[in-house]
TIRO-2110 file (N, C-alpha, C; in Angstrom, 1 decimal):
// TIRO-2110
-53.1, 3.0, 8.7, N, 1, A
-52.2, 3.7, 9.6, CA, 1, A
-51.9, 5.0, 8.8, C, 1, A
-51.9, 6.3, 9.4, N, 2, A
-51.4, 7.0, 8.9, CA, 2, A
-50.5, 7.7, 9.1, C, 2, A
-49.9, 8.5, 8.4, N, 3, A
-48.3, 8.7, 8.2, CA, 3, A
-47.5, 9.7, 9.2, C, 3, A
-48.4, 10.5, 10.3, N, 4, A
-47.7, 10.8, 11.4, CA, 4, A
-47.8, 9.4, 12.3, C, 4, A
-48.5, 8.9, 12.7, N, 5, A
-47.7, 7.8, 13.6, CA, 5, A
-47.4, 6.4, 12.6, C, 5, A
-46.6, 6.6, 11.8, N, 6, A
-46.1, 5.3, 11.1, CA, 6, A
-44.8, 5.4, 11.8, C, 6, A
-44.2, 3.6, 11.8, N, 7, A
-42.8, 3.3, 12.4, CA, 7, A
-41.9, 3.9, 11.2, C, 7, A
-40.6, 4.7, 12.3, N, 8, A
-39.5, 5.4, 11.1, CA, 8, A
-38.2, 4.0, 11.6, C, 8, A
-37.7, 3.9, 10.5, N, 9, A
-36.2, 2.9, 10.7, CA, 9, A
-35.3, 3.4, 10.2, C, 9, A
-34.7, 3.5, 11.1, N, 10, A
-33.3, 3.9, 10.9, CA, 10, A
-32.7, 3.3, 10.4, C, 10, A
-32.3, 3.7, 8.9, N, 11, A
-31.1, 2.9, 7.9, CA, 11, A
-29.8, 3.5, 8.4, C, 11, A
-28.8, 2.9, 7.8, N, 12, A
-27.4, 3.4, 8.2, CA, 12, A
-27.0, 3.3, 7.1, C, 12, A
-27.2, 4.2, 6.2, N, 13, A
-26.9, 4.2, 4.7, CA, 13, A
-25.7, 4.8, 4.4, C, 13, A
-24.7, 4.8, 4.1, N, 14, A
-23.4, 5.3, 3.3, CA, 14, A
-23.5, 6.4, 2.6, C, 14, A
-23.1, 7.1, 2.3, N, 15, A
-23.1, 9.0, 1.8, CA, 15, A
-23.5, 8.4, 0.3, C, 15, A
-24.1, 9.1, -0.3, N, 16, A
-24.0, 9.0, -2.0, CA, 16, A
-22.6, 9.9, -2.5, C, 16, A
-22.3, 10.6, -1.6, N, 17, A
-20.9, 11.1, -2.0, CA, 17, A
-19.7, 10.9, -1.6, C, 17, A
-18.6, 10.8, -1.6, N, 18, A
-17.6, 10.7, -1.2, CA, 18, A
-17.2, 10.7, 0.0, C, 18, A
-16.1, 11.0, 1.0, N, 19, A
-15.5, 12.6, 1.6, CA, 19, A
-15.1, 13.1, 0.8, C, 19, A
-14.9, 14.3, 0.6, N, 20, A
-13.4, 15.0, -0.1, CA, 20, A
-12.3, 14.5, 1.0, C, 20, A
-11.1, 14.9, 0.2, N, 21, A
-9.8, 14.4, 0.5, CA, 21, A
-9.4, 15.3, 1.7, C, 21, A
-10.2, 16.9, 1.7, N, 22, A
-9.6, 17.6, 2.6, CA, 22, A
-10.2, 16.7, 3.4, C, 22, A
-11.4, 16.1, 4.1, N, 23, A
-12.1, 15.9, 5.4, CA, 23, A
-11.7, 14.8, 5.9, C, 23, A
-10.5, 13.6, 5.1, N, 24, A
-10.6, 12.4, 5.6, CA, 24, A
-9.3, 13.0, 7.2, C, 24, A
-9.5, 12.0, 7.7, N, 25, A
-8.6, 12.4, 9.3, CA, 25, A
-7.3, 11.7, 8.4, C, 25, A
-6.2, 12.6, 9.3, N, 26, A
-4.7, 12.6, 8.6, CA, 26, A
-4.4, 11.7, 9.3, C, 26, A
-3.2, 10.9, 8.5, N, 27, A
-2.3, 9.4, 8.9, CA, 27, A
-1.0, 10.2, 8.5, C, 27, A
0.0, 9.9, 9.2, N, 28, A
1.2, 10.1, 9.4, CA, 28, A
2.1, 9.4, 8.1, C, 28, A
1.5, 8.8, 7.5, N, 29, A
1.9, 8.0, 6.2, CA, 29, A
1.6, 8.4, 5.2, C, 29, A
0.4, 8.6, 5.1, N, 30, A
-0.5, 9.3, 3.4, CA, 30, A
-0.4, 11.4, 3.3, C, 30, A
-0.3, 11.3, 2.4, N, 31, A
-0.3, 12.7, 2.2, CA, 31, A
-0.6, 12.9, 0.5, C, 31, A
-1.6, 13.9, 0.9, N, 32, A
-2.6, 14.0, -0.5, CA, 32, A
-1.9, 15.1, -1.3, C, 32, A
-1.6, 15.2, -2.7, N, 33, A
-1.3, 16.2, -3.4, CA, 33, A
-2.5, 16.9, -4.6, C, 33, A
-3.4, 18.0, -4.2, N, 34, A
-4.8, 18.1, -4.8, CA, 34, A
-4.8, 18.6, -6.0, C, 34, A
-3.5, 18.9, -6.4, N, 35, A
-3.4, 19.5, -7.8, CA, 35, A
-3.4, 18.5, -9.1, C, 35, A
-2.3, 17.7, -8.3, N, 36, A
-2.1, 16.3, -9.2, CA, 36, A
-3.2, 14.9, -8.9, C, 36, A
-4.1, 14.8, -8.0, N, 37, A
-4.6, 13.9, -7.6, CA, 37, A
-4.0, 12.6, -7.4, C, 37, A
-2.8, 12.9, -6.5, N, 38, A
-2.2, 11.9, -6.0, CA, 38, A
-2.0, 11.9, -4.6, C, 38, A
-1.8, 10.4, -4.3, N, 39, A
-1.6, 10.2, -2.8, CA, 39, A
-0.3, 9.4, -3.1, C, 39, A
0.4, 10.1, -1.9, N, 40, A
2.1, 9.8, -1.6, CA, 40, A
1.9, 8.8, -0.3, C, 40, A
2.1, 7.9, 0.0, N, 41, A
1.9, 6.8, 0.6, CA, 41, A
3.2, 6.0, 1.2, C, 41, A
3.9, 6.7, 2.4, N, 42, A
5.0, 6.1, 3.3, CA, 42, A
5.3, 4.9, 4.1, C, 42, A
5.6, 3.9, 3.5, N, 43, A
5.3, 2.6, 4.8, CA, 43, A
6.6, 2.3, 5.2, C, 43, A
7.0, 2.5, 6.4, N, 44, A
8.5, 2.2, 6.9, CA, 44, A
8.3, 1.7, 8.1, C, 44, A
8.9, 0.0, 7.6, N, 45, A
8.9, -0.9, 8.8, CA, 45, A
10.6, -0.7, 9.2, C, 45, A
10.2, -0.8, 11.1, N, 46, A
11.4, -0.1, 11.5, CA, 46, A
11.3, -1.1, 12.6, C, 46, A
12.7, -1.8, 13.5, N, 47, A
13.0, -2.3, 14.3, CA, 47, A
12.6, -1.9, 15.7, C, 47, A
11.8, -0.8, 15.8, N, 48, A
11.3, -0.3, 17.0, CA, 48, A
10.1, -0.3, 17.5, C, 48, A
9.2, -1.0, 16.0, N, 49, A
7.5, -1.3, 16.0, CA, 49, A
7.5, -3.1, 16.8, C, 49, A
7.1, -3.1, 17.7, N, 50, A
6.4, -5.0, 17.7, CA, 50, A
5.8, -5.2, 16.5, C, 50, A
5.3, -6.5, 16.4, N, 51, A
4.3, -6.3, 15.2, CA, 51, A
2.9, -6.1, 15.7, C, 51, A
2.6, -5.9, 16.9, N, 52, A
1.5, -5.7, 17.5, CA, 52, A
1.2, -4.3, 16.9, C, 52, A
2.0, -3.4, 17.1, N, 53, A
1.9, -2.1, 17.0, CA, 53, A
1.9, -1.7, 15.7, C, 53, A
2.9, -2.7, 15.0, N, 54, A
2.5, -3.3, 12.9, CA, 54, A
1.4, -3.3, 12.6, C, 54, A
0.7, -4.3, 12.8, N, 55, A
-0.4, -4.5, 13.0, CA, 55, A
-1.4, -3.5, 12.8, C, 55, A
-1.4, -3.1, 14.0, N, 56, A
-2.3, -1.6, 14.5, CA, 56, A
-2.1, -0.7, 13.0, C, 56, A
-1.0, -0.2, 13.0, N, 57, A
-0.5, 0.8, 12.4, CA, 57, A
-0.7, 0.8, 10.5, C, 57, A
-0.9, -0.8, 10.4, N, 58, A
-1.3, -1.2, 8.7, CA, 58, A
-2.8, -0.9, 9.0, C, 58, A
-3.6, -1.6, 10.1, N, 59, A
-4.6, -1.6, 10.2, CA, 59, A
-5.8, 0.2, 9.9, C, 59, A
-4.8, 0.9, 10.6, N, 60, A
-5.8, 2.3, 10.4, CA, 60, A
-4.7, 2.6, 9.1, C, 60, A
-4.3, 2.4, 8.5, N, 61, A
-3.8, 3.0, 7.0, CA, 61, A
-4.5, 2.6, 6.5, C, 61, A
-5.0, 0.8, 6.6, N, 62, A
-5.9, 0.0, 5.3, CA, 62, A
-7.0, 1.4, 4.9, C, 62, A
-7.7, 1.7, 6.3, N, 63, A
-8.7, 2.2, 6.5, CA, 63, A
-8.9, 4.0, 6.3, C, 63, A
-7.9, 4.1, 6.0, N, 64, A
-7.5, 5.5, 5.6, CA, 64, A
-7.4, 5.8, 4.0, C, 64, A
-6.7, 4.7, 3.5, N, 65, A
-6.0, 5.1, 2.2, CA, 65, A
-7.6, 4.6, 1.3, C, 65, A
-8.2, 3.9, 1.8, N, 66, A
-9.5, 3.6, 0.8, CA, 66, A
-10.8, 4.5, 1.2, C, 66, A
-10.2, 5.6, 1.8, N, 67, A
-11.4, 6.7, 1.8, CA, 67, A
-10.8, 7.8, 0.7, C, 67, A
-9.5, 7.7, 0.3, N, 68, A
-9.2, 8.4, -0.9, CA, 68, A
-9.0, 7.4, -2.4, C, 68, A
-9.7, 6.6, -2.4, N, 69, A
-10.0, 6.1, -3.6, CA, 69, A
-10.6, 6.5, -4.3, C, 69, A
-11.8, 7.1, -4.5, N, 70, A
-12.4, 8.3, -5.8, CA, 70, A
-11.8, 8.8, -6.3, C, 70, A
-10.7, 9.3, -5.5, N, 71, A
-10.0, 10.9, -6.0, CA, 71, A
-8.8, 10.7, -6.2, C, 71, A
-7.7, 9.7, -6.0, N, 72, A
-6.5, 9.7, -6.9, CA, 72, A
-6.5, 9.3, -8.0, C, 72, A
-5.9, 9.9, -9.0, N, 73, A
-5.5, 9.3, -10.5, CA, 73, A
-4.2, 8.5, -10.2, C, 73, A
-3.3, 8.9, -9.1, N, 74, A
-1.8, 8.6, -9.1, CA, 74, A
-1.7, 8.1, -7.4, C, 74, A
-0.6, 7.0, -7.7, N, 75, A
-0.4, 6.5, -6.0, CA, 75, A
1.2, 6.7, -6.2, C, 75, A
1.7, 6.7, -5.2, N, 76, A
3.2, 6.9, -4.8, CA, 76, A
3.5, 6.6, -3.7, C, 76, A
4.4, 5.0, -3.9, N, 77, A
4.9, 4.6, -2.6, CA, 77, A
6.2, 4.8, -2.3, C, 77, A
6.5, 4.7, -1.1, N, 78, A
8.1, 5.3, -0.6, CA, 78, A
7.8, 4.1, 0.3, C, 78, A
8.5, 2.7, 0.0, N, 79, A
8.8, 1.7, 1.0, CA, 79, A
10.2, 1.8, 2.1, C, 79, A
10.2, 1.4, 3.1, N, 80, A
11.5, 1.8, 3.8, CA, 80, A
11.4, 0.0, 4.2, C, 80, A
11.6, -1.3, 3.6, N, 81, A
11.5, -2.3, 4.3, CA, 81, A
12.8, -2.7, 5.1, C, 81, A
12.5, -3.3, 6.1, N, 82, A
13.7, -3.8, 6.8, CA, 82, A
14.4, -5.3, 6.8, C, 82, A
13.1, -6.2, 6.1, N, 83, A
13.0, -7.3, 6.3, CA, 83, A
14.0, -7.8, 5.3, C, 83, A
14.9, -8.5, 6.1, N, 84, A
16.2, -9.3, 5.7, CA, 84, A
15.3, -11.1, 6.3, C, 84, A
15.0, -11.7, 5.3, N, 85, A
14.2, -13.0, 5.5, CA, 85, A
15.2, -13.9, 6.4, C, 85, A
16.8, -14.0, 6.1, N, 86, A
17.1, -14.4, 6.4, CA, 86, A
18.2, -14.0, 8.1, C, 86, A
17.6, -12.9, 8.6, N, 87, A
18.0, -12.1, 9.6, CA, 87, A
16.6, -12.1, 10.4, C, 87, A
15.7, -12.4, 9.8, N, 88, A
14.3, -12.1, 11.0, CA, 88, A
13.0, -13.3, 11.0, C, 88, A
12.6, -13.6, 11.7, N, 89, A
11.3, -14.4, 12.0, CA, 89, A
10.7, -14.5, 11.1, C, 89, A
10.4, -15.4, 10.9, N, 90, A
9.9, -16.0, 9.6, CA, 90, A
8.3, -15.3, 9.5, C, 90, A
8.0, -15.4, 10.8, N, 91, A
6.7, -14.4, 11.2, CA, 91, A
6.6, -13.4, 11.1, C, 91, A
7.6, -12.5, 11.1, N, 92, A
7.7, -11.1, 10.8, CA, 92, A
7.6, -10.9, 9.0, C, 92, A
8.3, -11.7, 8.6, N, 93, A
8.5, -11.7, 7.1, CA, 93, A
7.2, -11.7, 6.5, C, 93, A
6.3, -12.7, 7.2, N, 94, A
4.9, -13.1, 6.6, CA, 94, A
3.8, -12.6, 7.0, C, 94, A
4.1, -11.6, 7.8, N, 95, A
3.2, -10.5, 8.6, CA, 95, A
3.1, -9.1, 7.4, C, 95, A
4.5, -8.7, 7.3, N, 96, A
4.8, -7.9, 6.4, CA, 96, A
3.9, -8.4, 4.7, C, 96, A
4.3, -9.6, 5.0, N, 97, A
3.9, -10.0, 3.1, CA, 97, A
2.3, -9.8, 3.3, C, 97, A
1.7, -10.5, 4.6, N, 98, A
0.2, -10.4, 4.3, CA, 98, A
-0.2, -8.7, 4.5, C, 98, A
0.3, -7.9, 5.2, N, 99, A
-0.4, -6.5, 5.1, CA, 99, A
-0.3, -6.2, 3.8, C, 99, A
0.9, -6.1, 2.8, N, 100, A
1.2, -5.6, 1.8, CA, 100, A
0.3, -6.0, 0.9, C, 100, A
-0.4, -7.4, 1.0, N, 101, A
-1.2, -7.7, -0.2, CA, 101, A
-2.4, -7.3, 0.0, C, 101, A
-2.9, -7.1, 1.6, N, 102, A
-4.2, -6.5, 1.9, CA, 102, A
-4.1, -4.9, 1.2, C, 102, A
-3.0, -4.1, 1.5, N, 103, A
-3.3, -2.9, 1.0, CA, 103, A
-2.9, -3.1, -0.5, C, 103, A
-3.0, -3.9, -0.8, N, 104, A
-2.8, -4.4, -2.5, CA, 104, A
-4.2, -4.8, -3.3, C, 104, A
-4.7, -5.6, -2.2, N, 105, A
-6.3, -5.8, -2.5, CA, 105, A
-7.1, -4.6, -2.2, C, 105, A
-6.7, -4.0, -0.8, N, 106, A
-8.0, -2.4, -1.1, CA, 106, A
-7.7, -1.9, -2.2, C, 106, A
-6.4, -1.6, -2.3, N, 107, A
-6.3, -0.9, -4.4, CA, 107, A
-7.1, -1.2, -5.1, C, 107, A
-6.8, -2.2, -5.1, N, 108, A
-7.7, -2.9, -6.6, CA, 108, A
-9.0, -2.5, -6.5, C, 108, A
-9.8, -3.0, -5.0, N, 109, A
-11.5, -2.4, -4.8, CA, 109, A
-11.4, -1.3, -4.9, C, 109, A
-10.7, -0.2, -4.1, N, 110, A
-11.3, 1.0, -3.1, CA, 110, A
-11.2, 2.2, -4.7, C, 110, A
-10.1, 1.7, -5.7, N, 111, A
-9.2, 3.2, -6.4, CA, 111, A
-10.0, 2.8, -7.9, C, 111, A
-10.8, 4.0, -8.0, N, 112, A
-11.7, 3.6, -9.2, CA, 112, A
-11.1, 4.3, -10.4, C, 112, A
-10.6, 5.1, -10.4, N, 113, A
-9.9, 6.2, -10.9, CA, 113, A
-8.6, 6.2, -11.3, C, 113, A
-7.8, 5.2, -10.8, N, 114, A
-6.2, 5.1, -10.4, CA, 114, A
-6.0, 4.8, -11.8, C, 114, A
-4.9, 5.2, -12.4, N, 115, A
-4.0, 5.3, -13.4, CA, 115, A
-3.0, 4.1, -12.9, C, 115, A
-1.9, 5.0, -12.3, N, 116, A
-0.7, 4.8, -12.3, CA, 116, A
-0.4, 4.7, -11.1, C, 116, A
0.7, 3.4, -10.5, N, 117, A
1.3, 3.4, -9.4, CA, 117, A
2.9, 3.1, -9.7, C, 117, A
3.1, 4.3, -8.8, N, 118, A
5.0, 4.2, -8.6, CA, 118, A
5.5, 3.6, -7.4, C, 118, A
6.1, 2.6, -7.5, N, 119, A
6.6, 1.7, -6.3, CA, 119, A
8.4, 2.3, -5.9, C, 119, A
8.6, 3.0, -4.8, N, 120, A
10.2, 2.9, -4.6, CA, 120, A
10.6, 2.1, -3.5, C, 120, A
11.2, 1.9, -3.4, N, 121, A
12.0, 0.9, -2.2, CA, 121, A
13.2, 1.6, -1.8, C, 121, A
13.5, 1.9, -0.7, N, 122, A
14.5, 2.6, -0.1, CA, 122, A
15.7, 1.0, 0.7, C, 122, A
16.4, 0.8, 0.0, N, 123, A
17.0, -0.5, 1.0, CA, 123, A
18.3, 0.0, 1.3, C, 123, A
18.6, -0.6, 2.5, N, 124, A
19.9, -0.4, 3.1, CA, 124, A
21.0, -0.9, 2.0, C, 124, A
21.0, -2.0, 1.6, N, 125, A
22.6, -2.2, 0.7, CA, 125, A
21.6, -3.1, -0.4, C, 125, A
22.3, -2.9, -1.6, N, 126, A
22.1, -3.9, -2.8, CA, 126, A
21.7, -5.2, -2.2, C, 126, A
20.4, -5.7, -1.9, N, 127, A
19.9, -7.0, -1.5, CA, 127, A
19.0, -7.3, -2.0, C, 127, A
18.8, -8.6, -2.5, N, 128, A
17.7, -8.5, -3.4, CA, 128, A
16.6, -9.1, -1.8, C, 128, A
17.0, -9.4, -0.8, N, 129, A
15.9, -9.9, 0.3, CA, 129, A
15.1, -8.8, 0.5, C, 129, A
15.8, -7.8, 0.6, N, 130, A
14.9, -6.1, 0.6, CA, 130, A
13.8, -5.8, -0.1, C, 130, A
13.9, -6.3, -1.1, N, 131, A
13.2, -5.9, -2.5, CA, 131, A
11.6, -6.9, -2.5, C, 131, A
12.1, -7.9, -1.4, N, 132, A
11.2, -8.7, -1.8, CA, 132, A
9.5, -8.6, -1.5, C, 132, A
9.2, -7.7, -0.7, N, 133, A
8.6, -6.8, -0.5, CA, 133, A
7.5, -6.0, -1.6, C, 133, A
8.3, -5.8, -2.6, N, 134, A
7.5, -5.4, -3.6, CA, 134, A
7.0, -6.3, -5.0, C, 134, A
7.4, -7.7, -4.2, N, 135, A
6.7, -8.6, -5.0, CA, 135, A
5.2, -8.7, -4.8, C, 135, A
4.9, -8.2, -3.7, N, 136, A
2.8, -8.5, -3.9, CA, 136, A
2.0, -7.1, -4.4, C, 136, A
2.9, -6.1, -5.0, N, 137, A
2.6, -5.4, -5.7, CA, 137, A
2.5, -5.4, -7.5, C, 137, A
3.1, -7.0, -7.8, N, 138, A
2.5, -7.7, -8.9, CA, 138, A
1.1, -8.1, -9.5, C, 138, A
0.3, -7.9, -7.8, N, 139, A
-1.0, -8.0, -8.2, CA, 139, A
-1.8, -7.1, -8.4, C, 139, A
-1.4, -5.6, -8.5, N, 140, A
-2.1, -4.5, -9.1, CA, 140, A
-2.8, -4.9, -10.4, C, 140, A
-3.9, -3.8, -10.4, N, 141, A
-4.9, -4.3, -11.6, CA, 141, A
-4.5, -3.1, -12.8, C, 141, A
-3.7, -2.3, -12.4, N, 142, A
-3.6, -0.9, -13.1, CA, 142, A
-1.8, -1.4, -13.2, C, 142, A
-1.2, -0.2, -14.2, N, 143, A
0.4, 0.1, -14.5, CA, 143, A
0.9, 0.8, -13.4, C, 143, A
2.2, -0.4, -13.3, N, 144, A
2.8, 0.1, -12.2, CA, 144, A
4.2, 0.3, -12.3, C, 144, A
5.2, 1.0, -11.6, N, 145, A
6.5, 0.6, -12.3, CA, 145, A
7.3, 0.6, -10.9, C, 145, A
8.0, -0.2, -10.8, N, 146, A
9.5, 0.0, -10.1, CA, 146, A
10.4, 0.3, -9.7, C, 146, A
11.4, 1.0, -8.9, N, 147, A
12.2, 1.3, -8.6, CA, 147, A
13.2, 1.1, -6.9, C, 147, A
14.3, 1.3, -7.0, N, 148, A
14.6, 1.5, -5.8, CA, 148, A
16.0, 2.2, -5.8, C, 148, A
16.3, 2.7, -4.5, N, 149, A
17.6, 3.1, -4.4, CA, 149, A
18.2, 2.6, -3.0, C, 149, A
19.8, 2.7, -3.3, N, 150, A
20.5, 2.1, -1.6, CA, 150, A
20.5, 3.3, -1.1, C, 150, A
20.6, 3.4, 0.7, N, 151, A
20.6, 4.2, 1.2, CA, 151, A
21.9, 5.1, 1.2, C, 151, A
22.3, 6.3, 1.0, N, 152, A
23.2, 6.8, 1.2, CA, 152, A
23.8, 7.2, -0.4, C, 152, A
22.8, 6.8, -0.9, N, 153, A
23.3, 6.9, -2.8, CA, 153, A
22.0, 7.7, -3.8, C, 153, A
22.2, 8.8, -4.0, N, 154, A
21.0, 9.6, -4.5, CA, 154, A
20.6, 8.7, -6.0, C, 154, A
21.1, 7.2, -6.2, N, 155, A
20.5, 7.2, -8.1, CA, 155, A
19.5, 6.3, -7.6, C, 155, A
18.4, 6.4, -8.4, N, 156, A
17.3, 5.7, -8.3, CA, 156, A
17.4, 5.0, -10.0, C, 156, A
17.3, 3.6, -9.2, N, 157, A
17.2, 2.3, -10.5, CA, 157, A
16.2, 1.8, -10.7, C, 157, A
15.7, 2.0, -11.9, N, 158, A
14.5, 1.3, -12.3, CA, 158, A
14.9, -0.1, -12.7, C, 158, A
13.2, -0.8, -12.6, N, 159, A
13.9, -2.3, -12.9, CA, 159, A
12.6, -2.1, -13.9, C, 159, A
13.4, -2.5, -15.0, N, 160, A
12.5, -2.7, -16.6, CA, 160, A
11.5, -4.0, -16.1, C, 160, A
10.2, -4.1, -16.5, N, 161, A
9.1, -5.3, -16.6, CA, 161, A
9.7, -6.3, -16.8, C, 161, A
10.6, -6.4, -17.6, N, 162, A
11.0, -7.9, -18.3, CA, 162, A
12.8, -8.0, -18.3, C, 162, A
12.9, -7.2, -16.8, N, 163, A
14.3, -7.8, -16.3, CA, 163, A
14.5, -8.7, -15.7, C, 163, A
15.7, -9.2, -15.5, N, 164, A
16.0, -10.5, -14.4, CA, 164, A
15.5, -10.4, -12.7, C, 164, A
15.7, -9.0, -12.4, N, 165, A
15.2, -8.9, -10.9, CA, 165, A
13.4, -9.2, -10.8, C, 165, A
12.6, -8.1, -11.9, N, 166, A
11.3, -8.9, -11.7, CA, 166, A
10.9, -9.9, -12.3, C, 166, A
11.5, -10.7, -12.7, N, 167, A
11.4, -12.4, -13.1, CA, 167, A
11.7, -13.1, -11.8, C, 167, A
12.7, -12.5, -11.2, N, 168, A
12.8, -13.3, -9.4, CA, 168, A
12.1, -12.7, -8.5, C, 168, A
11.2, -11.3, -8.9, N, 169, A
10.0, -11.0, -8.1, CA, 169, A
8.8, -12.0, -7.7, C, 169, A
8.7, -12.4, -9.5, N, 170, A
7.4, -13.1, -9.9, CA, 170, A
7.5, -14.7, -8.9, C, 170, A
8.9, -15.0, -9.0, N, 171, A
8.9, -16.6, -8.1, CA, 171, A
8.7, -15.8, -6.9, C, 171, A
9.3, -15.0, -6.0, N, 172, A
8.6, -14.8, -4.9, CA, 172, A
7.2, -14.3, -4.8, C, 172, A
6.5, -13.9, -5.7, N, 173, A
5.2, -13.5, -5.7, CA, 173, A
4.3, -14.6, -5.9, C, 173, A
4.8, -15.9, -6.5, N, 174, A
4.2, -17.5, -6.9, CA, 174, A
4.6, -17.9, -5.5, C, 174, A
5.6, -17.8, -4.7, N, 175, A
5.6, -18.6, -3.6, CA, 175, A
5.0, -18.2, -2.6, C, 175, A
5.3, -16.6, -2.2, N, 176, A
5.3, -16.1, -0.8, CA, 176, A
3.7, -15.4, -0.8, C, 176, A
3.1, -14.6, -1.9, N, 177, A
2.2, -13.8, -2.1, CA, 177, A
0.9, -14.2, -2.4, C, 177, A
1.1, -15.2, -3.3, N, 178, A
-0.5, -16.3, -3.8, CA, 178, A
-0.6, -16.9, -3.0, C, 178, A
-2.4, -16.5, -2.6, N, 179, A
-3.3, -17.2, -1.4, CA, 179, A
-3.7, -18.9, -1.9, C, 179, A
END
């Protein structure tokens, strides 16, 4: 056979390069900072989403945030959770916990480069049910740290590694978070 009529196949091969971070399509949640090589990363569950529309809405972030995985050194989350465990559906609670550990797992795969992640938590009043939220972010493979603030109070509280609040992380991360 020779090589003008030989069969061509179409592979669907994957770029040897990247995107750059300008070309990935914008989410309403991520926002890239190119000096620092960080992505600022907004998740605010709000009483006005179904979880259908939750759902949806984790679903193209999963798919967003792991096209800038080459390129951040630094992640920065701004949590807004709503979930009061004992005020909402036990379904809702466990909807929330399984997205959070999926975009916990792309981390780990997608971010080759990642340093450091900063976790904040925005909660309505000193609760620790608020917080709990940021127990599946125990399973980062990289350093991470903590914090949060109540709403309507400009101090932001770190919680030391080897405080009492993330020792009651870790039991909800052993109960609620491990597959």
């Amino acid at each position: 056979m020779d090589k003008k009529n030989a069969p061509v196949t179409n592979f669907n091969l994957s770029p040897v390069f990247p995107k750059p971070p300008s070309s990935i399509e914008v989410h309403e949640s991520l926002f890239w900072l190119e000096k620092t090589r960080c992505l600022q990363i907004i998740i605010a569950y709000n009483k006005y989403k179904t979880q259908e529309e939750a759902a949806v809405y984790m679903a193209i972030l999963l798919d967003r945030i792991s096209e800038y995985g080459p390129w951040a050194d630094k992640l920065d989350f701004l949590i807004h959770p709503r979930i009061v465990r004992c005020w909402e559906s036990p379904n809702i609670y466990g909807q929330h916990i399984r997205q959070t550990m999926a975009l916990v797992n792309r981390i780990n795969r997608s971010f080759t480069v990642l340093t450091h992640v900063n976790v904040r938590l925005e909660i309505d009043y000193a609760n620790f049910q608020q917080m709990k939220l940021a127990a599946c972010f125990i399973a980062l493979k990289v350093y991470w740290k903590l914090s949060y603030y109540v709403d309507g109070i400009s101090y932001l509280n770190e919680i030391d590694a080897h405080s009492h609040l993330m020792r009651r992380l870790c039991g909800v991360y052993d109960r609620d978070c491990k597959v």
